[in-house]
PyMOL Python script that loads the backbone (N, CA, C, O; Angstrom):
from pymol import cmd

cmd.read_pdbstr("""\
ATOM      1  N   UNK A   1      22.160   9.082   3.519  1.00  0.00           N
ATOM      2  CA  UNK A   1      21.073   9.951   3.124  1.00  0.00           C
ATOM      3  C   UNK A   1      21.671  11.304   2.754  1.00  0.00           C
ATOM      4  O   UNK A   1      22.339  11.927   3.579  1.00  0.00           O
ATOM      5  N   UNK A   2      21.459  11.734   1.615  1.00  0.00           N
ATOM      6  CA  UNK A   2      22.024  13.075   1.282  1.00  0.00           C
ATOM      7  C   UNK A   2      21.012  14.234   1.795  1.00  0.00           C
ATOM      8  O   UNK A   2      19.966  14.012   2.406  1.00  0.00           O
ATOM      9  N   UNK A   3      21.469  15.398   1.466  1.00  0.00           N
ATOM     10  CA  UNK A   3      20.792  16.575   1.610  1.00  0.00           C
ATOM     11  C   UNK A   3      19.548  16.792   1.501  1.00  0.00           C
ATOM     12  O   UNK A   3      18.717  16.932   2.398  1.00  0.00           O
ATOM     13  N   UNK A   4      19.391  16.824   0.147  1.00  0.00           N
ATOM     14  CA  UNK A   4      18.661  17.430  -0.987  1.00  0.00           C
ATOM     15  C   UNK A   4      17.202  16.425  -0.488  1.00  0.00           C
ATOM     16  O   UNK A   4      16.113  16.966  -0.684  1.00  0.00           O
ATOM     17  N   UNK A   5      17.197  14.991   0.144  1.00  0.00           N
ATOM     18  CA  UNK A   5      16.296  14.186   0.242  1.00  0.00           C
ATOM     19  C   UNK A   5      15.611  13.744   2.153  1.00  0.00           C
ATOM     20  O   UNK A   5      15.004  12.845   2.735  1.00  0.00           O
ATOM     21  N   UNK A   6      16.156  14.904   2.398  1.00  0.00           N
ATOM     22  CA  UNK A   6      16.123  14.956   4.249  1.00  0.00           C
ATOM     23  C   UNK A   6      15.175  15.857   4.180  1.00  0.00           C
ATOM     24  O   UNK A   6      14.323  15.302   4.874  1.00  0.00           O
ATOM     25  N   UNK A   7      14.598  17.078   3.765  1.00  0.00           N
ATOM     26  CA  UNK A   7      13.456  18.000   3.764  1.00  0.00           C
ATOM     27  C   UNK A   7      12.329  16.612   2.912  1.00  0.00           C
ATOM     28  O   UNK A   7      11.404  17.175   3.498  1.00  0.00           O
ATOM     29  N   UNK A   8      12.088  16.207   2.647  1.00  0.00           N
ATOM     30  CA  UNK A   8      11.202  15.436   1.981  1.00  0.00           C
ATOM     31  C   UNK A   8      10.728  13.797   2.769  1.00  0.00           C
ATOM     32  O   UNK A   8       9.598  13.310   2.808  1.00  0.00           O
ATOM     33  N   UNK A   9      12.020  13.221   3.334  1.00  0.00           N
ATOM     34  CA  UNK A   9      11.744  12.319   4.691  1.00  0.00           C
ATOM     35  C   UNK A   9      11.286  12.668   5.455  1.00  0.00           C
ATOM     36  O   UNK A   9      10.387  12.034   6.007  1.00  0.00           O
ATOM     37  N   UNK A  10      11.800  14.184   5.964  1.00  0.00           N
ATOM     38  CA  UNK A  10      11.095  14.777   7.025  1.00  0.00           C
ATOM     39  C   UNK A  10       9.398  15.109   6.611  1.00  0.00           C
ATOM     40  O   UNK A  10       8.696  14.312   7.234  1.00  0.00           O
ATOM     41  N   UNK A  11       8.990  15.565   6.191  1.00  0.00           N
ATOM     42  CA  UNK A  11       7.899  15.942   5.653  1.00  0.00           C
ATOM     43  C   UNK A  11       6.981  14.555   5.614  1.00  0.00           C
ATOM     44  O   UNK A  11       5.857  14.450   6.104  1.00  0.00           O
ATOM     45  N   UNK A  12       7.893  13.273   4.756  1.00  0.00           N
ATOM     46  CA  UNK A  12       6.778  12.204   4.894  1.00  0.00           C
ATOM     47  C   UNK A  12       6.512  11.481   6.335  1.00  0.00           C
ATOM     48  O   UNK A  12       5.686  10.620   6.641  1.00  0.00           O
ATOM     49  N   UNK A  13       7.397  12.068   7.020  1.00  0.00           N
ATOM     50  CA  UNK A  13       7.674  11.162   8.620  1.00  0.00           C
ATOM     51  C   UNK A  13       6.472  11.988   9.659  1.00  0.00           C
ATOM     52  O   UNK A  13       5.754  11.409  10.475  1.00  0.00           O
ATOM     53  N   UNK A  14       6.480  13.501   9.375  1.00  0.00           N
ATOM     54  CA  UNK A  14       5.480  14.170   9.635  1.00  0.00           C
ATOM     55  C   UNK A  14       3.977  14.099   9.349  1.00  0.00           C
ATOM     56  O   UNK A  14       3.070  14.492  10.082  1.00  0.00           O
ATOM     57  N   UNK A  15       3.889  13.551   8.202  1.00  0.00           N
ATOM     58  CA  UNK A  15       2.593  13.179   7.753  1.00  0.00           C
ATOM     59  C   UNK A  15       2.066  11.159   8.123  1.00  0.00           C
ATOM     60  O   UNK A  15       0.977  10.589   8.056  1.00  0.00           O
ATOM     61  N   UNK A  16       3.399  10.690   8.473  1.00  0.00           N
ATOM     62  CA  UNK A  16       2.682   9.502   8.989  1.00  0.00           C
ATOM     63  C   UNK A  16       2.209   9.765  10.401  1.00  0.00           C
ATOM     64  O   UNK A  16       1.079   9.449  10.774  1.00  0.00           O
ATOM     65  N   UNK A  17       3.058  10.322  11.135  1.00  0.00           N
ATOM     66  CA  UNK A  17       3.356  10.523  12.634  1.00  0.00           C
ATOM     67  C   UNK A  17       0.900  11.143  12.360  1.00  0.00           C
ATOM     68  O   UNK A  17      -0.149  10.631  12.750  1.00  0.00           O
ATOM     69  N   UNK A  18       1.218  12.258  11.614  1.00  0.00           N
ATOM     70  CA  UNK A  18       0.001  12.962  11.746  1.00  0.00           C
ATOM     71  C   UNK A  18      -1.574  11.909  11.025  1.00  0.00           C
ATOM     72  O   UNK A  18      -2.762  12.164  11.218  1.00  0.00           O
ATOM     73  N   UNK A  19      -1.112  11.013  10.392  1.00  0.00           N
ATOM     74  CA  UNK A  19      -2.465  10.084   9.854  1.00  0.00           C
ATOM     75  C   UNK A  19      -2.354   9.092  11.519  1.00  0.00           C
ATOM     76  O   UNK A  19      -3.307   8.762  12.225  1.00  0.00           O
ATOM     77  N   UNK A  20      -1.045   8.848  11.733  1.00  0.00           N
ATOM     78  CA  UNK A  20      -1.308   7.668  13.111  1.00  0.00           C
ATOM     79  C   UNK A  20      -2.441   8.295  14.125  1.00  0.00           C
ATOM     80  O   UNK A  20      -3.533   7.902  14.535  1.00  0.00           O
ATOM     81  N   UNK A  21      -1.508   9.652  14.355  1.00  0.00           N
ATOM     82  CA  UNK A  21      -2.208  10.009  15.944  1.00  0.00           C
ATOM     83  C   UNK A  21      -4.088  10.545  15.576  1.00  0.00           C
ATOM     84  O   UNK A  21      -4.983  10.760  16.392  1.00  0.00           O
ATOM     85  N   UNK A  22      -4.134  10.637  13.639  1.00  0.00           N
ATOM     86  CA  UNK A  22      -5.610  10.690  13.990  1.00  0.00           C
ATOM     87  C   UNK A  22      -6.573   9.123  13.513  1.00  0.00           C
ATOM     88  O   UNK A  22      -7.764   8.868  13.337  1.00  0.00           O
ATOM     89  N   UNK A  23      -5.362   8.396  13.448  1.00  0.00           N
ATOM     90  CA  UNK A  23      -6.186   6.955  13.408  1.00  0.00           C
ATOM     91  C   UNK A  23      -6.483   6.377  14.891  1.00  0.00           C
ATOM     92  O   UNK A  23      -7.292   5.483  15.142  1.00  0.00           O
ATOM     93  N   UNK A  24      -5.762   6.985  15.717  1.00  0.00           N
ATOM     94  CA  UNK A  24      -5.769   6.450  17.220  1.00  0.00           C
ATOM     95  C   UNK A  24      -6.607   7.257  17.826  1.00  0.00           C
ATOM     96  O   UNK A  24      -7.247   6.709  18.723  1.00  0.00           O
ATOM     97  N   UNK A  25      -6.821   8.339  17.653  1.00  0.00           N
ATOM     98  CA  UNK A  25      -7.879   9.295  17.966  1.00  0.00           C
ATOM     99  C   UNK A  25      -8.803   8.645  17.695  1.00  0.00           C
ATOM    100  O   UNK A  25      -9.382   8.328  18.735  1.00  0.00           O
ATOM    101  N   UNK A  26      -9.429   8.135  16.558  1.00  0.00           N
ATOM    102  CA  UNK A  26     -10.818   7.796  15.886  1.00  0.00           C
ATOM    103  C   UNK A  26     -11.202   6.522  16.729  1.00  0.00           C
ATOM    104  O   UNK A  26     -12.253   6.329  17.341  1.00  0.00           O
ATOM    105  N   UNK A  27      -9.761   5.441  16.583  1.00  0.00           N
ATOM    106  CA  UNK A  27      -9.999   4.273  17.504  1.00  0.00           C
ATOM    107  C   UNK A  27     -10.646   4.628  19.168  1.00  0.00           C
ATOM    108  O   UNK A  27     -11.456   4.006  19.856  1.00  0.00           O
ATOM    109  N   UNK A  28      -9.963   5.771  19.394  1.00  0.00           N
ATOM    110  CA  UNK A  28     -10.046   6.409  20.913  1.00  0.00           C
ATOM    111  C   UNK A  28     -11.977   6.294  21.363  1.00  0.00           C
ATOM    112  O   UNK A  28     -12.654   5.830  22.281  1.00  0.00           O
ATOM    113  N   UNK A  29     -12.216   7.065  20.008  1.00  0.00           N
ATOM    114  CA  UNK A  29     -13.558   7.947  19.899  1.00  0.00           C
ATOM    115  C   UNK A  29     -14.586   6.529  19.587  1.00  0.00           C
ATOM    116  O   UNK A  29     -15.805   6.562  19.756  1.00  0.00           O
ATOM    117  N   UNK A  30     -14.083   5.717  19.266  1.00  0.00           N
ATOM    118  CA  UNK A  30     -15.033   4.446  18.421  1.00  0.00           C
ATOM    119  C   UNK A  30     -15.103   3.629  19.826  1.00  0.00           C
ATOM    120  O   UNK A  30     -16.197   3.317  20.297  1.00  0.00           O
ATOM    121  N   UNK A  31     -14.065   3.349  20.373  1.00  0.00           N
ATOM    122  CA  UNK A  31     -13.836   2.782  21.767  1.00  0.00           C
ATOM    123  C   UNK A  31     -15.147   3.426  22.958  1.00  0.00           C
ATOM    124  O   UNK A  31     -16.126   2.904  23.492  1.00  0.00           O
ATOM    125  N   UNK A  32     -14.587   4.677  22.988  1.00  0.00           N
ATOM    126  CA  UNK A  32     -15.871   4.826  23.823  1.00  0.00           C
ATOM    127  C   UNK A  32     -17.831   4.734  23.645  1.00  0.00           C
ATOM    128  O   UNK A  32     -18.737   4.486  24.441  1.00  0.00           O
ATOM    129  N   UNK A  33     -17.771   5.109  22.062  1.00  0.00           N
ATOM    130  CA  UNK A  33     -18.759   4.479  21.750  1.00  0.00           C
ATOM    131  C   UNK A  33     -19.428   3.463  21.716  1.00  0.00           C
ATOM    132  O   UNK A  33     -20.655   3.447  21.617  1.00  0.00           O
ATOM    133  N   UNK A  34     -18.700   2.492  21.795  1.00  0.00           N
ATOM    134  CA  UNK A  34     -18.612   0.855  22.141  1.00  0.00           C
ATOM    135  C   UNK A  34     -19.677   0.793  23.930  1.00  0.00           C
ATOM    136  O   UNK A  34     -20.801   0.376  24.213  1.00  0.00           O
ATOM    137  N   UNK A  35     -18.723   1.350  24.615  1.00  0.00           N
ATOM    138  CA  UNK A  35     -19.304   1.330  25.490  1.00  0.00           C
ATOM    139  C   UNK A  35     -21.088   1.775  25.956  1.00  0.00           C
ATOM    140  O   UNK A  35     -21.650   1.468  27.007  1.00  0.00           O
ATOM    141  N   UNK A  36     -21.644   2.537  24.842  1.00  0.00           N
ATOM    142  CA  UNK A  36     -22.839   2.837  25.114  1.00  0.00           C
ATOM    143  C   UNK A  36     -23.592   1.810  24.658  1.00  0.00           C
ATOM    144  O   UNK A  36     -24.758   1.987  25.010  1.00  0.00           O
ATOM    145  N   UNK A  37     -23.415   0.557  23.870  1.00  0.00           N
ATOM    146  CA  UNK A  37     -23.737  -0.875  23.383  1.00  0.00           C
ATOM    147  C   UNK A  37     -24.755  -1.335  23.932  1.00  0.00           C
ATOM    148  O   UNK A  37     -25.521  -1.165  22.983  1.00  0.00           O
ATOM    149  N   UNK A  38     -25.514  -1.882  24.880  1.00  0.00           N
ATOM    150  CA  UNK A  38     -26.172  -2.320  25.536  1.00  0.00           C
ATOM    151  C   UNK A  38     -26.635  -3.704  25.542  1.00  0.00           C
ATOM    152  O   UNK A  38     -27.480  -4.390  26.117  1.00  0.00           O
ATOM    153  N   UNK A  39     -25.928  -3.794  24.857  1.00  0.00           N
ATOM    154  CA  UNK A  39     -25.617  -5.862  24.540  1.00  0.00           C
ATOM    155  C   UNK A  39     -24.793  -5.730  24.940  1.00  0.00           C
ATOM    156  O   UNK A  39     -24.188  -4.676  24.742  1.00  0.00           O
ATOM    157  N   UNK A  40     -24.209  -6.860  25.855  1.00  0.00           N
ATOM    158  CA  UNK A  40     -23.086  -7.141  26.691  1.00  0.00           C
ATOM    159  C   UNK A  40     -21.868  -7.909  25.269  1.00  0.00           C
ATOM    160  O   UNK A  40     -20.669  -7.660  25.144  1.00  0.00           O
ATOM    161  N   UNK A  41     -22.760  -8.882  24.364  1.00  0.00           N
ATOM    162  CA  UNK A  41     -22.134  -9.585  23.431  1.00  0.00           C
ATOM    163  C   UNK A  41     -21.624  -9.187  22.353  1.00  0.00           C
ATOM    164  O   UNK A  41     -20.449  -9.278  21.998  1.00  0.00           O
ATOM    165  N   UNK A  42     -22.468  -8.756  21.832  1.00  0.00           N
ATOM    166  CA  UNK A  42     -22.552  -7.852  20.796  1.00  0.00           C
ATOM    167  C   UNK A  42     -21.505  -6.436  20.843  1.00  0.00           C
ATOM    168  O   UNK A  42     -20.931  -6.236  19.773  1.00  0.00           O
ATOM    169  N   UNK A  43     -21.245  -5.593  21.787  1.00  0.00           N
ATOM    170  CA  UNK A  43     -20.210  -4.821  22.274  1.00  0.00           C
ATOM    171  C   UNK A  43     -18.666  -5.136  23.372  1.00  0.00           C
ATOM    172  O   UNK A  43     -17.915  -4.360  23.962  1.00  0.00           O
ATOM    173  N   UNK A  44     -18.702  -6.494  23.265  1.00  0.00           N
ATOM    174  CA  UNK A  44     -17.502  -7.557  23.361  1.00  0.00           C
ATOM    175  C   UNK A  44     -17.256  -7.955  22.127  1.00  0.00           C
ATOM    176  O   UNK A  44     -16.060  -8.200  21.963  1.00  0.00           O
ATOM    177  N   UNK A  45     -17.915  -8.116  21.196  1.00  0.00           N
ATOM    178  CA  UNK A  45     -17.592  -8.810  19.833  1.00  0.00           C
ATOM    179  C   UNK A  45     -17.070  -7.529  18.850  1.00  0.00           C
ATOM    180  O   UNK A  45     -16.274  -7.768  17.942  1.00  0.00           O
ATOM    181  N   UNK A  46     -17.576  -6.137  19.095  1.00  0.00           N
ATOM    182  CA  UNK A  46     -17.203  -5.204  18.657  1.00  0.00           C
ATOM    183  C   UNK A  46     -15.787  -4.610  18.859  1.00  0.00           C
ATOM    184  O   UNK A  46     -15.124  -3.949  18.060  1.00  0.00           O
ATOM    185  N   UNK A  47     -15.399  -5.106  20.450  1.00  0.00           N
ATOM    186  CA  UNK A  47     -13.988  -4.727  21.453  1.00  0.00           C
ATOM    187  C   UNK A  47     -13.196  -5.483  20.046  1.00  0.00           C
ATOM    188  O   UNK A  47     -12.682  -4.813  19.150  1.00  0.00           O
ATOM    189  N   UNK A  48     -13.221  -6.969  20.069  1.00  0.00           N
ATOM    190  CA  UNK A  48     -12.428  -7.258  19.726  1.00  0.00           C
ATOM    191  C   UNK A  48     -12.252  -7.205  18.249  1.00  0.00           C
ATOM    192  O   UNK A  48     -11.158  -7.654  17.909  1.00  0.00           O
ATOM    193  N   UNK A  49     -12.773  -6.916  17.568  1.00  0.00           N
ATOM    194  CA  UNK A  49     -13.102  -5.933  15.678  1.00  0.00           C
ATOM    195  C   UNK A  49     -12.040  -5.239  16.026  1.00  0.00           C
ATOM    196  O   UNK A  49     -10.865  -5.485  15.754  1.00  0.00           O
ATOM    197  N   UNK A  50     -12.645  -4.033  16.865  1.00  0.00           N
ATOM    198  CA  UNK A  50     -11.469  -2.931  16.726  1.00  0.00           C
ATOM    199  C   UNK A  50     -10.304  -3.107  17.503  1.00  0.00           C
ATOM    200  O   UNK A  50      -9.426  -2.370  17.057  1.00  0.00           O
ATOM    201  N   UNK A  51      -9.995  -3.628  18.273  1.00  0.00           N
ATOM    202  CA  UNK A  51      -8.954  -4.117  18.794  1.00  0.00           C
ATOM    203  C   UNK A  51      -7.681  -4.866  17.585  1.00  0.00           C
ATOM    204  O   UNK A  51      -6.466  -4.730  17.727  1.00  0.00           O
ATOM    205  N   UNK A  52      -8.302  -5.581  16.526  1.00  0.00           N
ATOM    206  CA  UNK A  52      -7.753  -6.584  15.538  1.00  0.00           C
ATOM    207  C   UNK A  52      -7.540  -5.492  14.672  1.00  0.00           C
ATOM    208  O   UNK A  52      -6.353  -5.229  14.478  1.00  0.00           O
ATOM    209  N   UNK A  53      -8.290  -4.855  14.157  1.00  0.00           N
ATOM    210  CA  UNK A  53      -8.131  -3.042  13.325  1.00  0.00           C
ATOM    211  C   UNK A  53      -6.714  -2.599  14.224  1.00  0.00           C
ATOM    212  O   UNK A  53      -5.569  -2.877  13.867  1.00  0.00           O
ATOM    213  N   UNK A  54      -7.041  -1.930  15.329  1.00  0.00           N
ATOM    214  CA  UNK A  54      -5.955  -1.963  16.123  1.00  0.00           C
ATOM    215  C   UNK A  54      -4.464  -2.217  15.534  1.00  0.00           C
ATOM    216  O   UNK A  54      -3.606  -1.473  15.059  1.00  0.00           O
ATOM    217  N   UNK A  55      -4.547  -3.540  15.772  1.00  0.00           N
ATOM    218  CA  UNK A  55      -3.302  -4.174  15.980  1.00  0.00           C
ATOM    219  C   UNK A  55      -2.780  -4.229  14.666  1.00  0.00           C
ATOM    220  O   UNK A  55      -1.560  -4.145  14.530  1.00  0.00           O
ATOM    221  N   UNK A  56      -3.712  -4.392  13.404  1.00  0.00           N
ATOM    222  CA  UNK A  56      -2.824  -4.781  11.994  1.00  0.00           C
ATOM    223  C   UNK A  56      -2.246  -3.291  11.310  1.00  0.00           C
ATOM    224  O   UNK A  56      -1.791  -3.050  10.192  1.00  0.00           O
ATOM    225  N   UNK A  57      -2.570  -2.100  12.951  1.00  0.00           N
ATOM    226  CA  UNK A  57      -2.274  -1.004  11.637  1.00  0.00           C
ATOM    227  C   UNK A  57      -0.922  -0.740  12.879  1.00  0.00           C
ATOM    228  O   UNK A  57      -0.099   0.140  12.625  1.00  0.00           O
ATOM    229  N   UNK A  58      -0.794  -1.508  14.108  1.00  0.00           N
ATOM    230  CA  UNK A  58       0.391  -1.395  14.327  1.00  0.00           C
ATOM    231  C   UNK A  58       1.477  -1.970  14.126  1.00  0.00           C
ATOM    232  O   UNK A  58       2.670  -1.666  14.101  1.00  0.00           O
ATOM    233  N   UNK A  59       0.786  -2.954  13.970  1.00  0.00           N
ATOM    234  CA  UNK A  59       2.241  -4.002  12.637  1.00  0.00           C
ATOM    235  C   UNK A  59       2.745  -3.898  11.602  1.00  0.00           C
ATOM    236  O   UNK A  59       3.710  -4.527  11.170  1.00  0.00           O
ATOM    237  N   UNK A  60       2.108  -3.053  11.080  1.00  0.00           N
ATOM    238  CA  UNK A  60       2.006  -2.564   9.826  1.00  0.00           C
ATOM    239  C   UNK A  60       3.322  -1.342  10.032  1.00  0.00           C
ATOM    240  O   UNK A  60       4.197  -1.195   9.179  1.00  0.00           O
ATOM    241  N   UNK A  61       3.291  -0.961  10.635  1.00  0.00           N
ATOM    242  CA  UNK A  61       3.746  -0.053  10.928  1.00  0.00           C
ATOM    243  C   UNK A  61       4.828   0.234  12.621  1.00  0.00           C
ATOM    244  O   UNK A  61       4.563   1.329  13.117  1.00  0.00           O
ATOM    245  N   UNK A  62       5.498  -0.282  13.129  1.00  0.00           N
ATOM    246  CA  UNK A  62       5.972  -0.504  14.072  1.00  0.00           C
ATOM    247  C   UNK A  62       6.623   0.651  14.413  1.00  0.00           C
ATOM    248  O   UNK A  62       7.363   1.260  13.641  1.00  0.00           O
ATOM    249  N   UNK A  63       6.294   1.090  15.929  1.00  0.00           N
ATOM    250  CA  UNK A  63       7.128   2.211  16.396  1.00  0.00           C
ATOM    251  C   UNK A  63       8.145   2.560  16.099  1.00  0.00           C
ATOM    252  O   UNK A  63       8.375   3.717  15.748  1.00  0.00           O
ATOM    253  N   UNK A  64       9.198   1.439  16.180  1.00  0.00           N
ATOM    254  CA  UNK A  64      10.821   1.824  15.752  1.00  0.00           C
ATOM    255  C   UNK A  64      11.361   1.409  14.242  1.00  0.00           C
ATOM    256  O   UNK A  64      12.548   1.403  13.917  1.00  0.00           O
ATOM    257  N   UNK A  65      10.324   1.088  13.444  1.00  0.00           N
ATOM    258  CA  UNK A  65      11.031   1.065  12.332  1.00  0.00           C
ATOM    259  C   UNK A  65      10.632   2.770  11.597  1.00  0.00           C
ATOM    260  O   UNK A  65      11.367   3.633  11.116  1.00  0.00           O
ATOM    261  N   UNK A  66       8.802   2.685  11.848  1.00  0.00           N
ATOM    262  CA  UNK A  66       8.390   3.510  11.098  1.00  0.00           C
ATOM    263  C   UNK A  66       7.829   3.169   9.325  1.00  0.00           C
ATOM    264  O   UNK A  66       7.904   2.031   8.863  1.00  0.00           O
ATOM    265  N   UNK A  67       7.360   4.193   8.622  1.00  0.00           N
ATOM    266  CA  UNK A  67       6.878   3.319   7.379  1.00  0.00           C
ATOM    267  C   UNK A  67       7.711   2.945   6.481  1.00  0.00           C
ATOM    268  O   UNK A  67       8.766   3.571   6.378  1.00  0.00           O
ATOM    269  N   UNK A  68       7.430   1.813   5.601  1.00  0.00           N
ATOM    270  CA  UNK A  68       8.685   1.167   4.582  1.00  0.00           C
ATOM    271  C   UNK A  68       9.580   2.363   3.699  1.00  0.00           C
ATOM    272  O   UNK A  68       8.899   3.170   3.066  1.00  0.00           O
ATOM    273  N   UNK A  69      10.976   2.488   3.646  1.00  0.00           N
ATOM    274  CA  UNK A  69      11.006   2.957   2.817  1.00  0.00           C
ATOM    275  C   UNK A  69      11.780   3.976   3.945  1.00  0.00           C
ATOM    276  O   UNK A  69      12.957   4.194   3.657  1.00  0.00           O
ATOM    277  N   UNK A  70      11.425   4.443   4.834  1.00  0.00           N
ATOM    278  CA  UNK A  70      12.171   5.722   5.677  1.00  0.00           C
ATOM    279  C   UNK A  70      12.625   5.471   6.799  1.00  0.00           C
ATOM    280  O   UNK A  70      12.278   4.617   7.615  1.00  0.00           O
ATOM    281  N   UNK A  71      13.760   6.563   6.852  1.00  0.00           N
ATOM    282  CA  UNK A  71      14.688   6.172   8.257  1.00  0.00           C
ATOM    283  C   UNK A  71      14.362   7.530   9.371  1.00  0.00           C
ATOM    284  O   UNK A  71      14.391   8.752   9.220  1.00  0.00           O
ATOM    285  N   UNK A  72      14.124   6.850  10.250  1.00  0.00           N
ATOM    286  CA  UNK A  72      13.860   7.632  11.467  1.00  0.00           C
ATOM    287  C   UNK A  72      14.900   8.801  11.815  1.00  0.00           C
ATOM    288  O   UNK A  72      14.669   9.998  11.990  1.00  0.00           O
ATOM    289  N   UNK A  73      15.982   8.179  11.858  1.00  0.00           N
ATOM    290  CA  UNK A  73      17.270   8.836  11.907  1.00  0.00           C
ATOM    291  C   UNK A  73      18.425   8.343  11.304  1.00  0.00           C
ATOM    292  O   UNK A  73      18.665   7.156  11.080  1.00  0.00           O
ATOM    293  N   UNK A  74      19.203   9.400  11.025  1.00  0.00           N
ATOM    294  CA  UNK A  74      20.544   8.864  10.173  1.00  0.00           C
ATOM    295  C   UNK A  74      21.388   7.714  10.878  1.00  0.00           C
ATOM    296  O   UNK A  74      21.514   7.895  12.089  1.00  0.00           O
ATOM    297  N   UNK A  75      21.826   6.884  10.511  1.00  0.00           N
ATOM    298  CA  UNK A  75      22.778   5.909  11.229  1.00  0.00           C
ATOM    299  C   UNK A  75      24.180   6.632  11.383  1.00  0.00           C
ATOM    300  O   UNK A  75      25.118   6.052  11.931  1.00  0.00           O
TER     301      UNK A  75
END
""", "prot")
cmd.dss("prot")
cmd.show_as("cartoon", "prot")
cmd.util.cbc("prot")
cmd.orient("prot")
């Protein structure tokens, strides 16, 4: 990785880091809403919606790789 292209990784690594923690926020905020449901079924069937939302945006995206295309740190 040269110079000239490390201010610009950095910057896009900053802006994923910052869409994650407010997609997990929202999940956070949707989660507890869930809970005011009052169908037992119907707000079990909702758990697992967002739970599956959840999961395909952490695969998508995996802690230690990070998004396609960028390196966390220099090797």
């Amino acid at each position: 990785m040269n110079n000239s292209s490390k201010p610009a990784n950095s910057a896009a690594i900053k802006a994923e880091i910052k869409r994650h923690e407010s997609l997990q926020n929202t999940i956070n905020r949707l989660s507890r809403q869930l809970e005011r449901v009052p169908d037992q079924q119907l707000r079990s069937g909702l758990k697992v919606y967002l739970h599956s939302i959840q999961g395909e945006h952490m695969a998508r995206f995996p802690v230690d790789k990070g998004p396609p295309g960028h390196q966390w740190w220099d090797p």
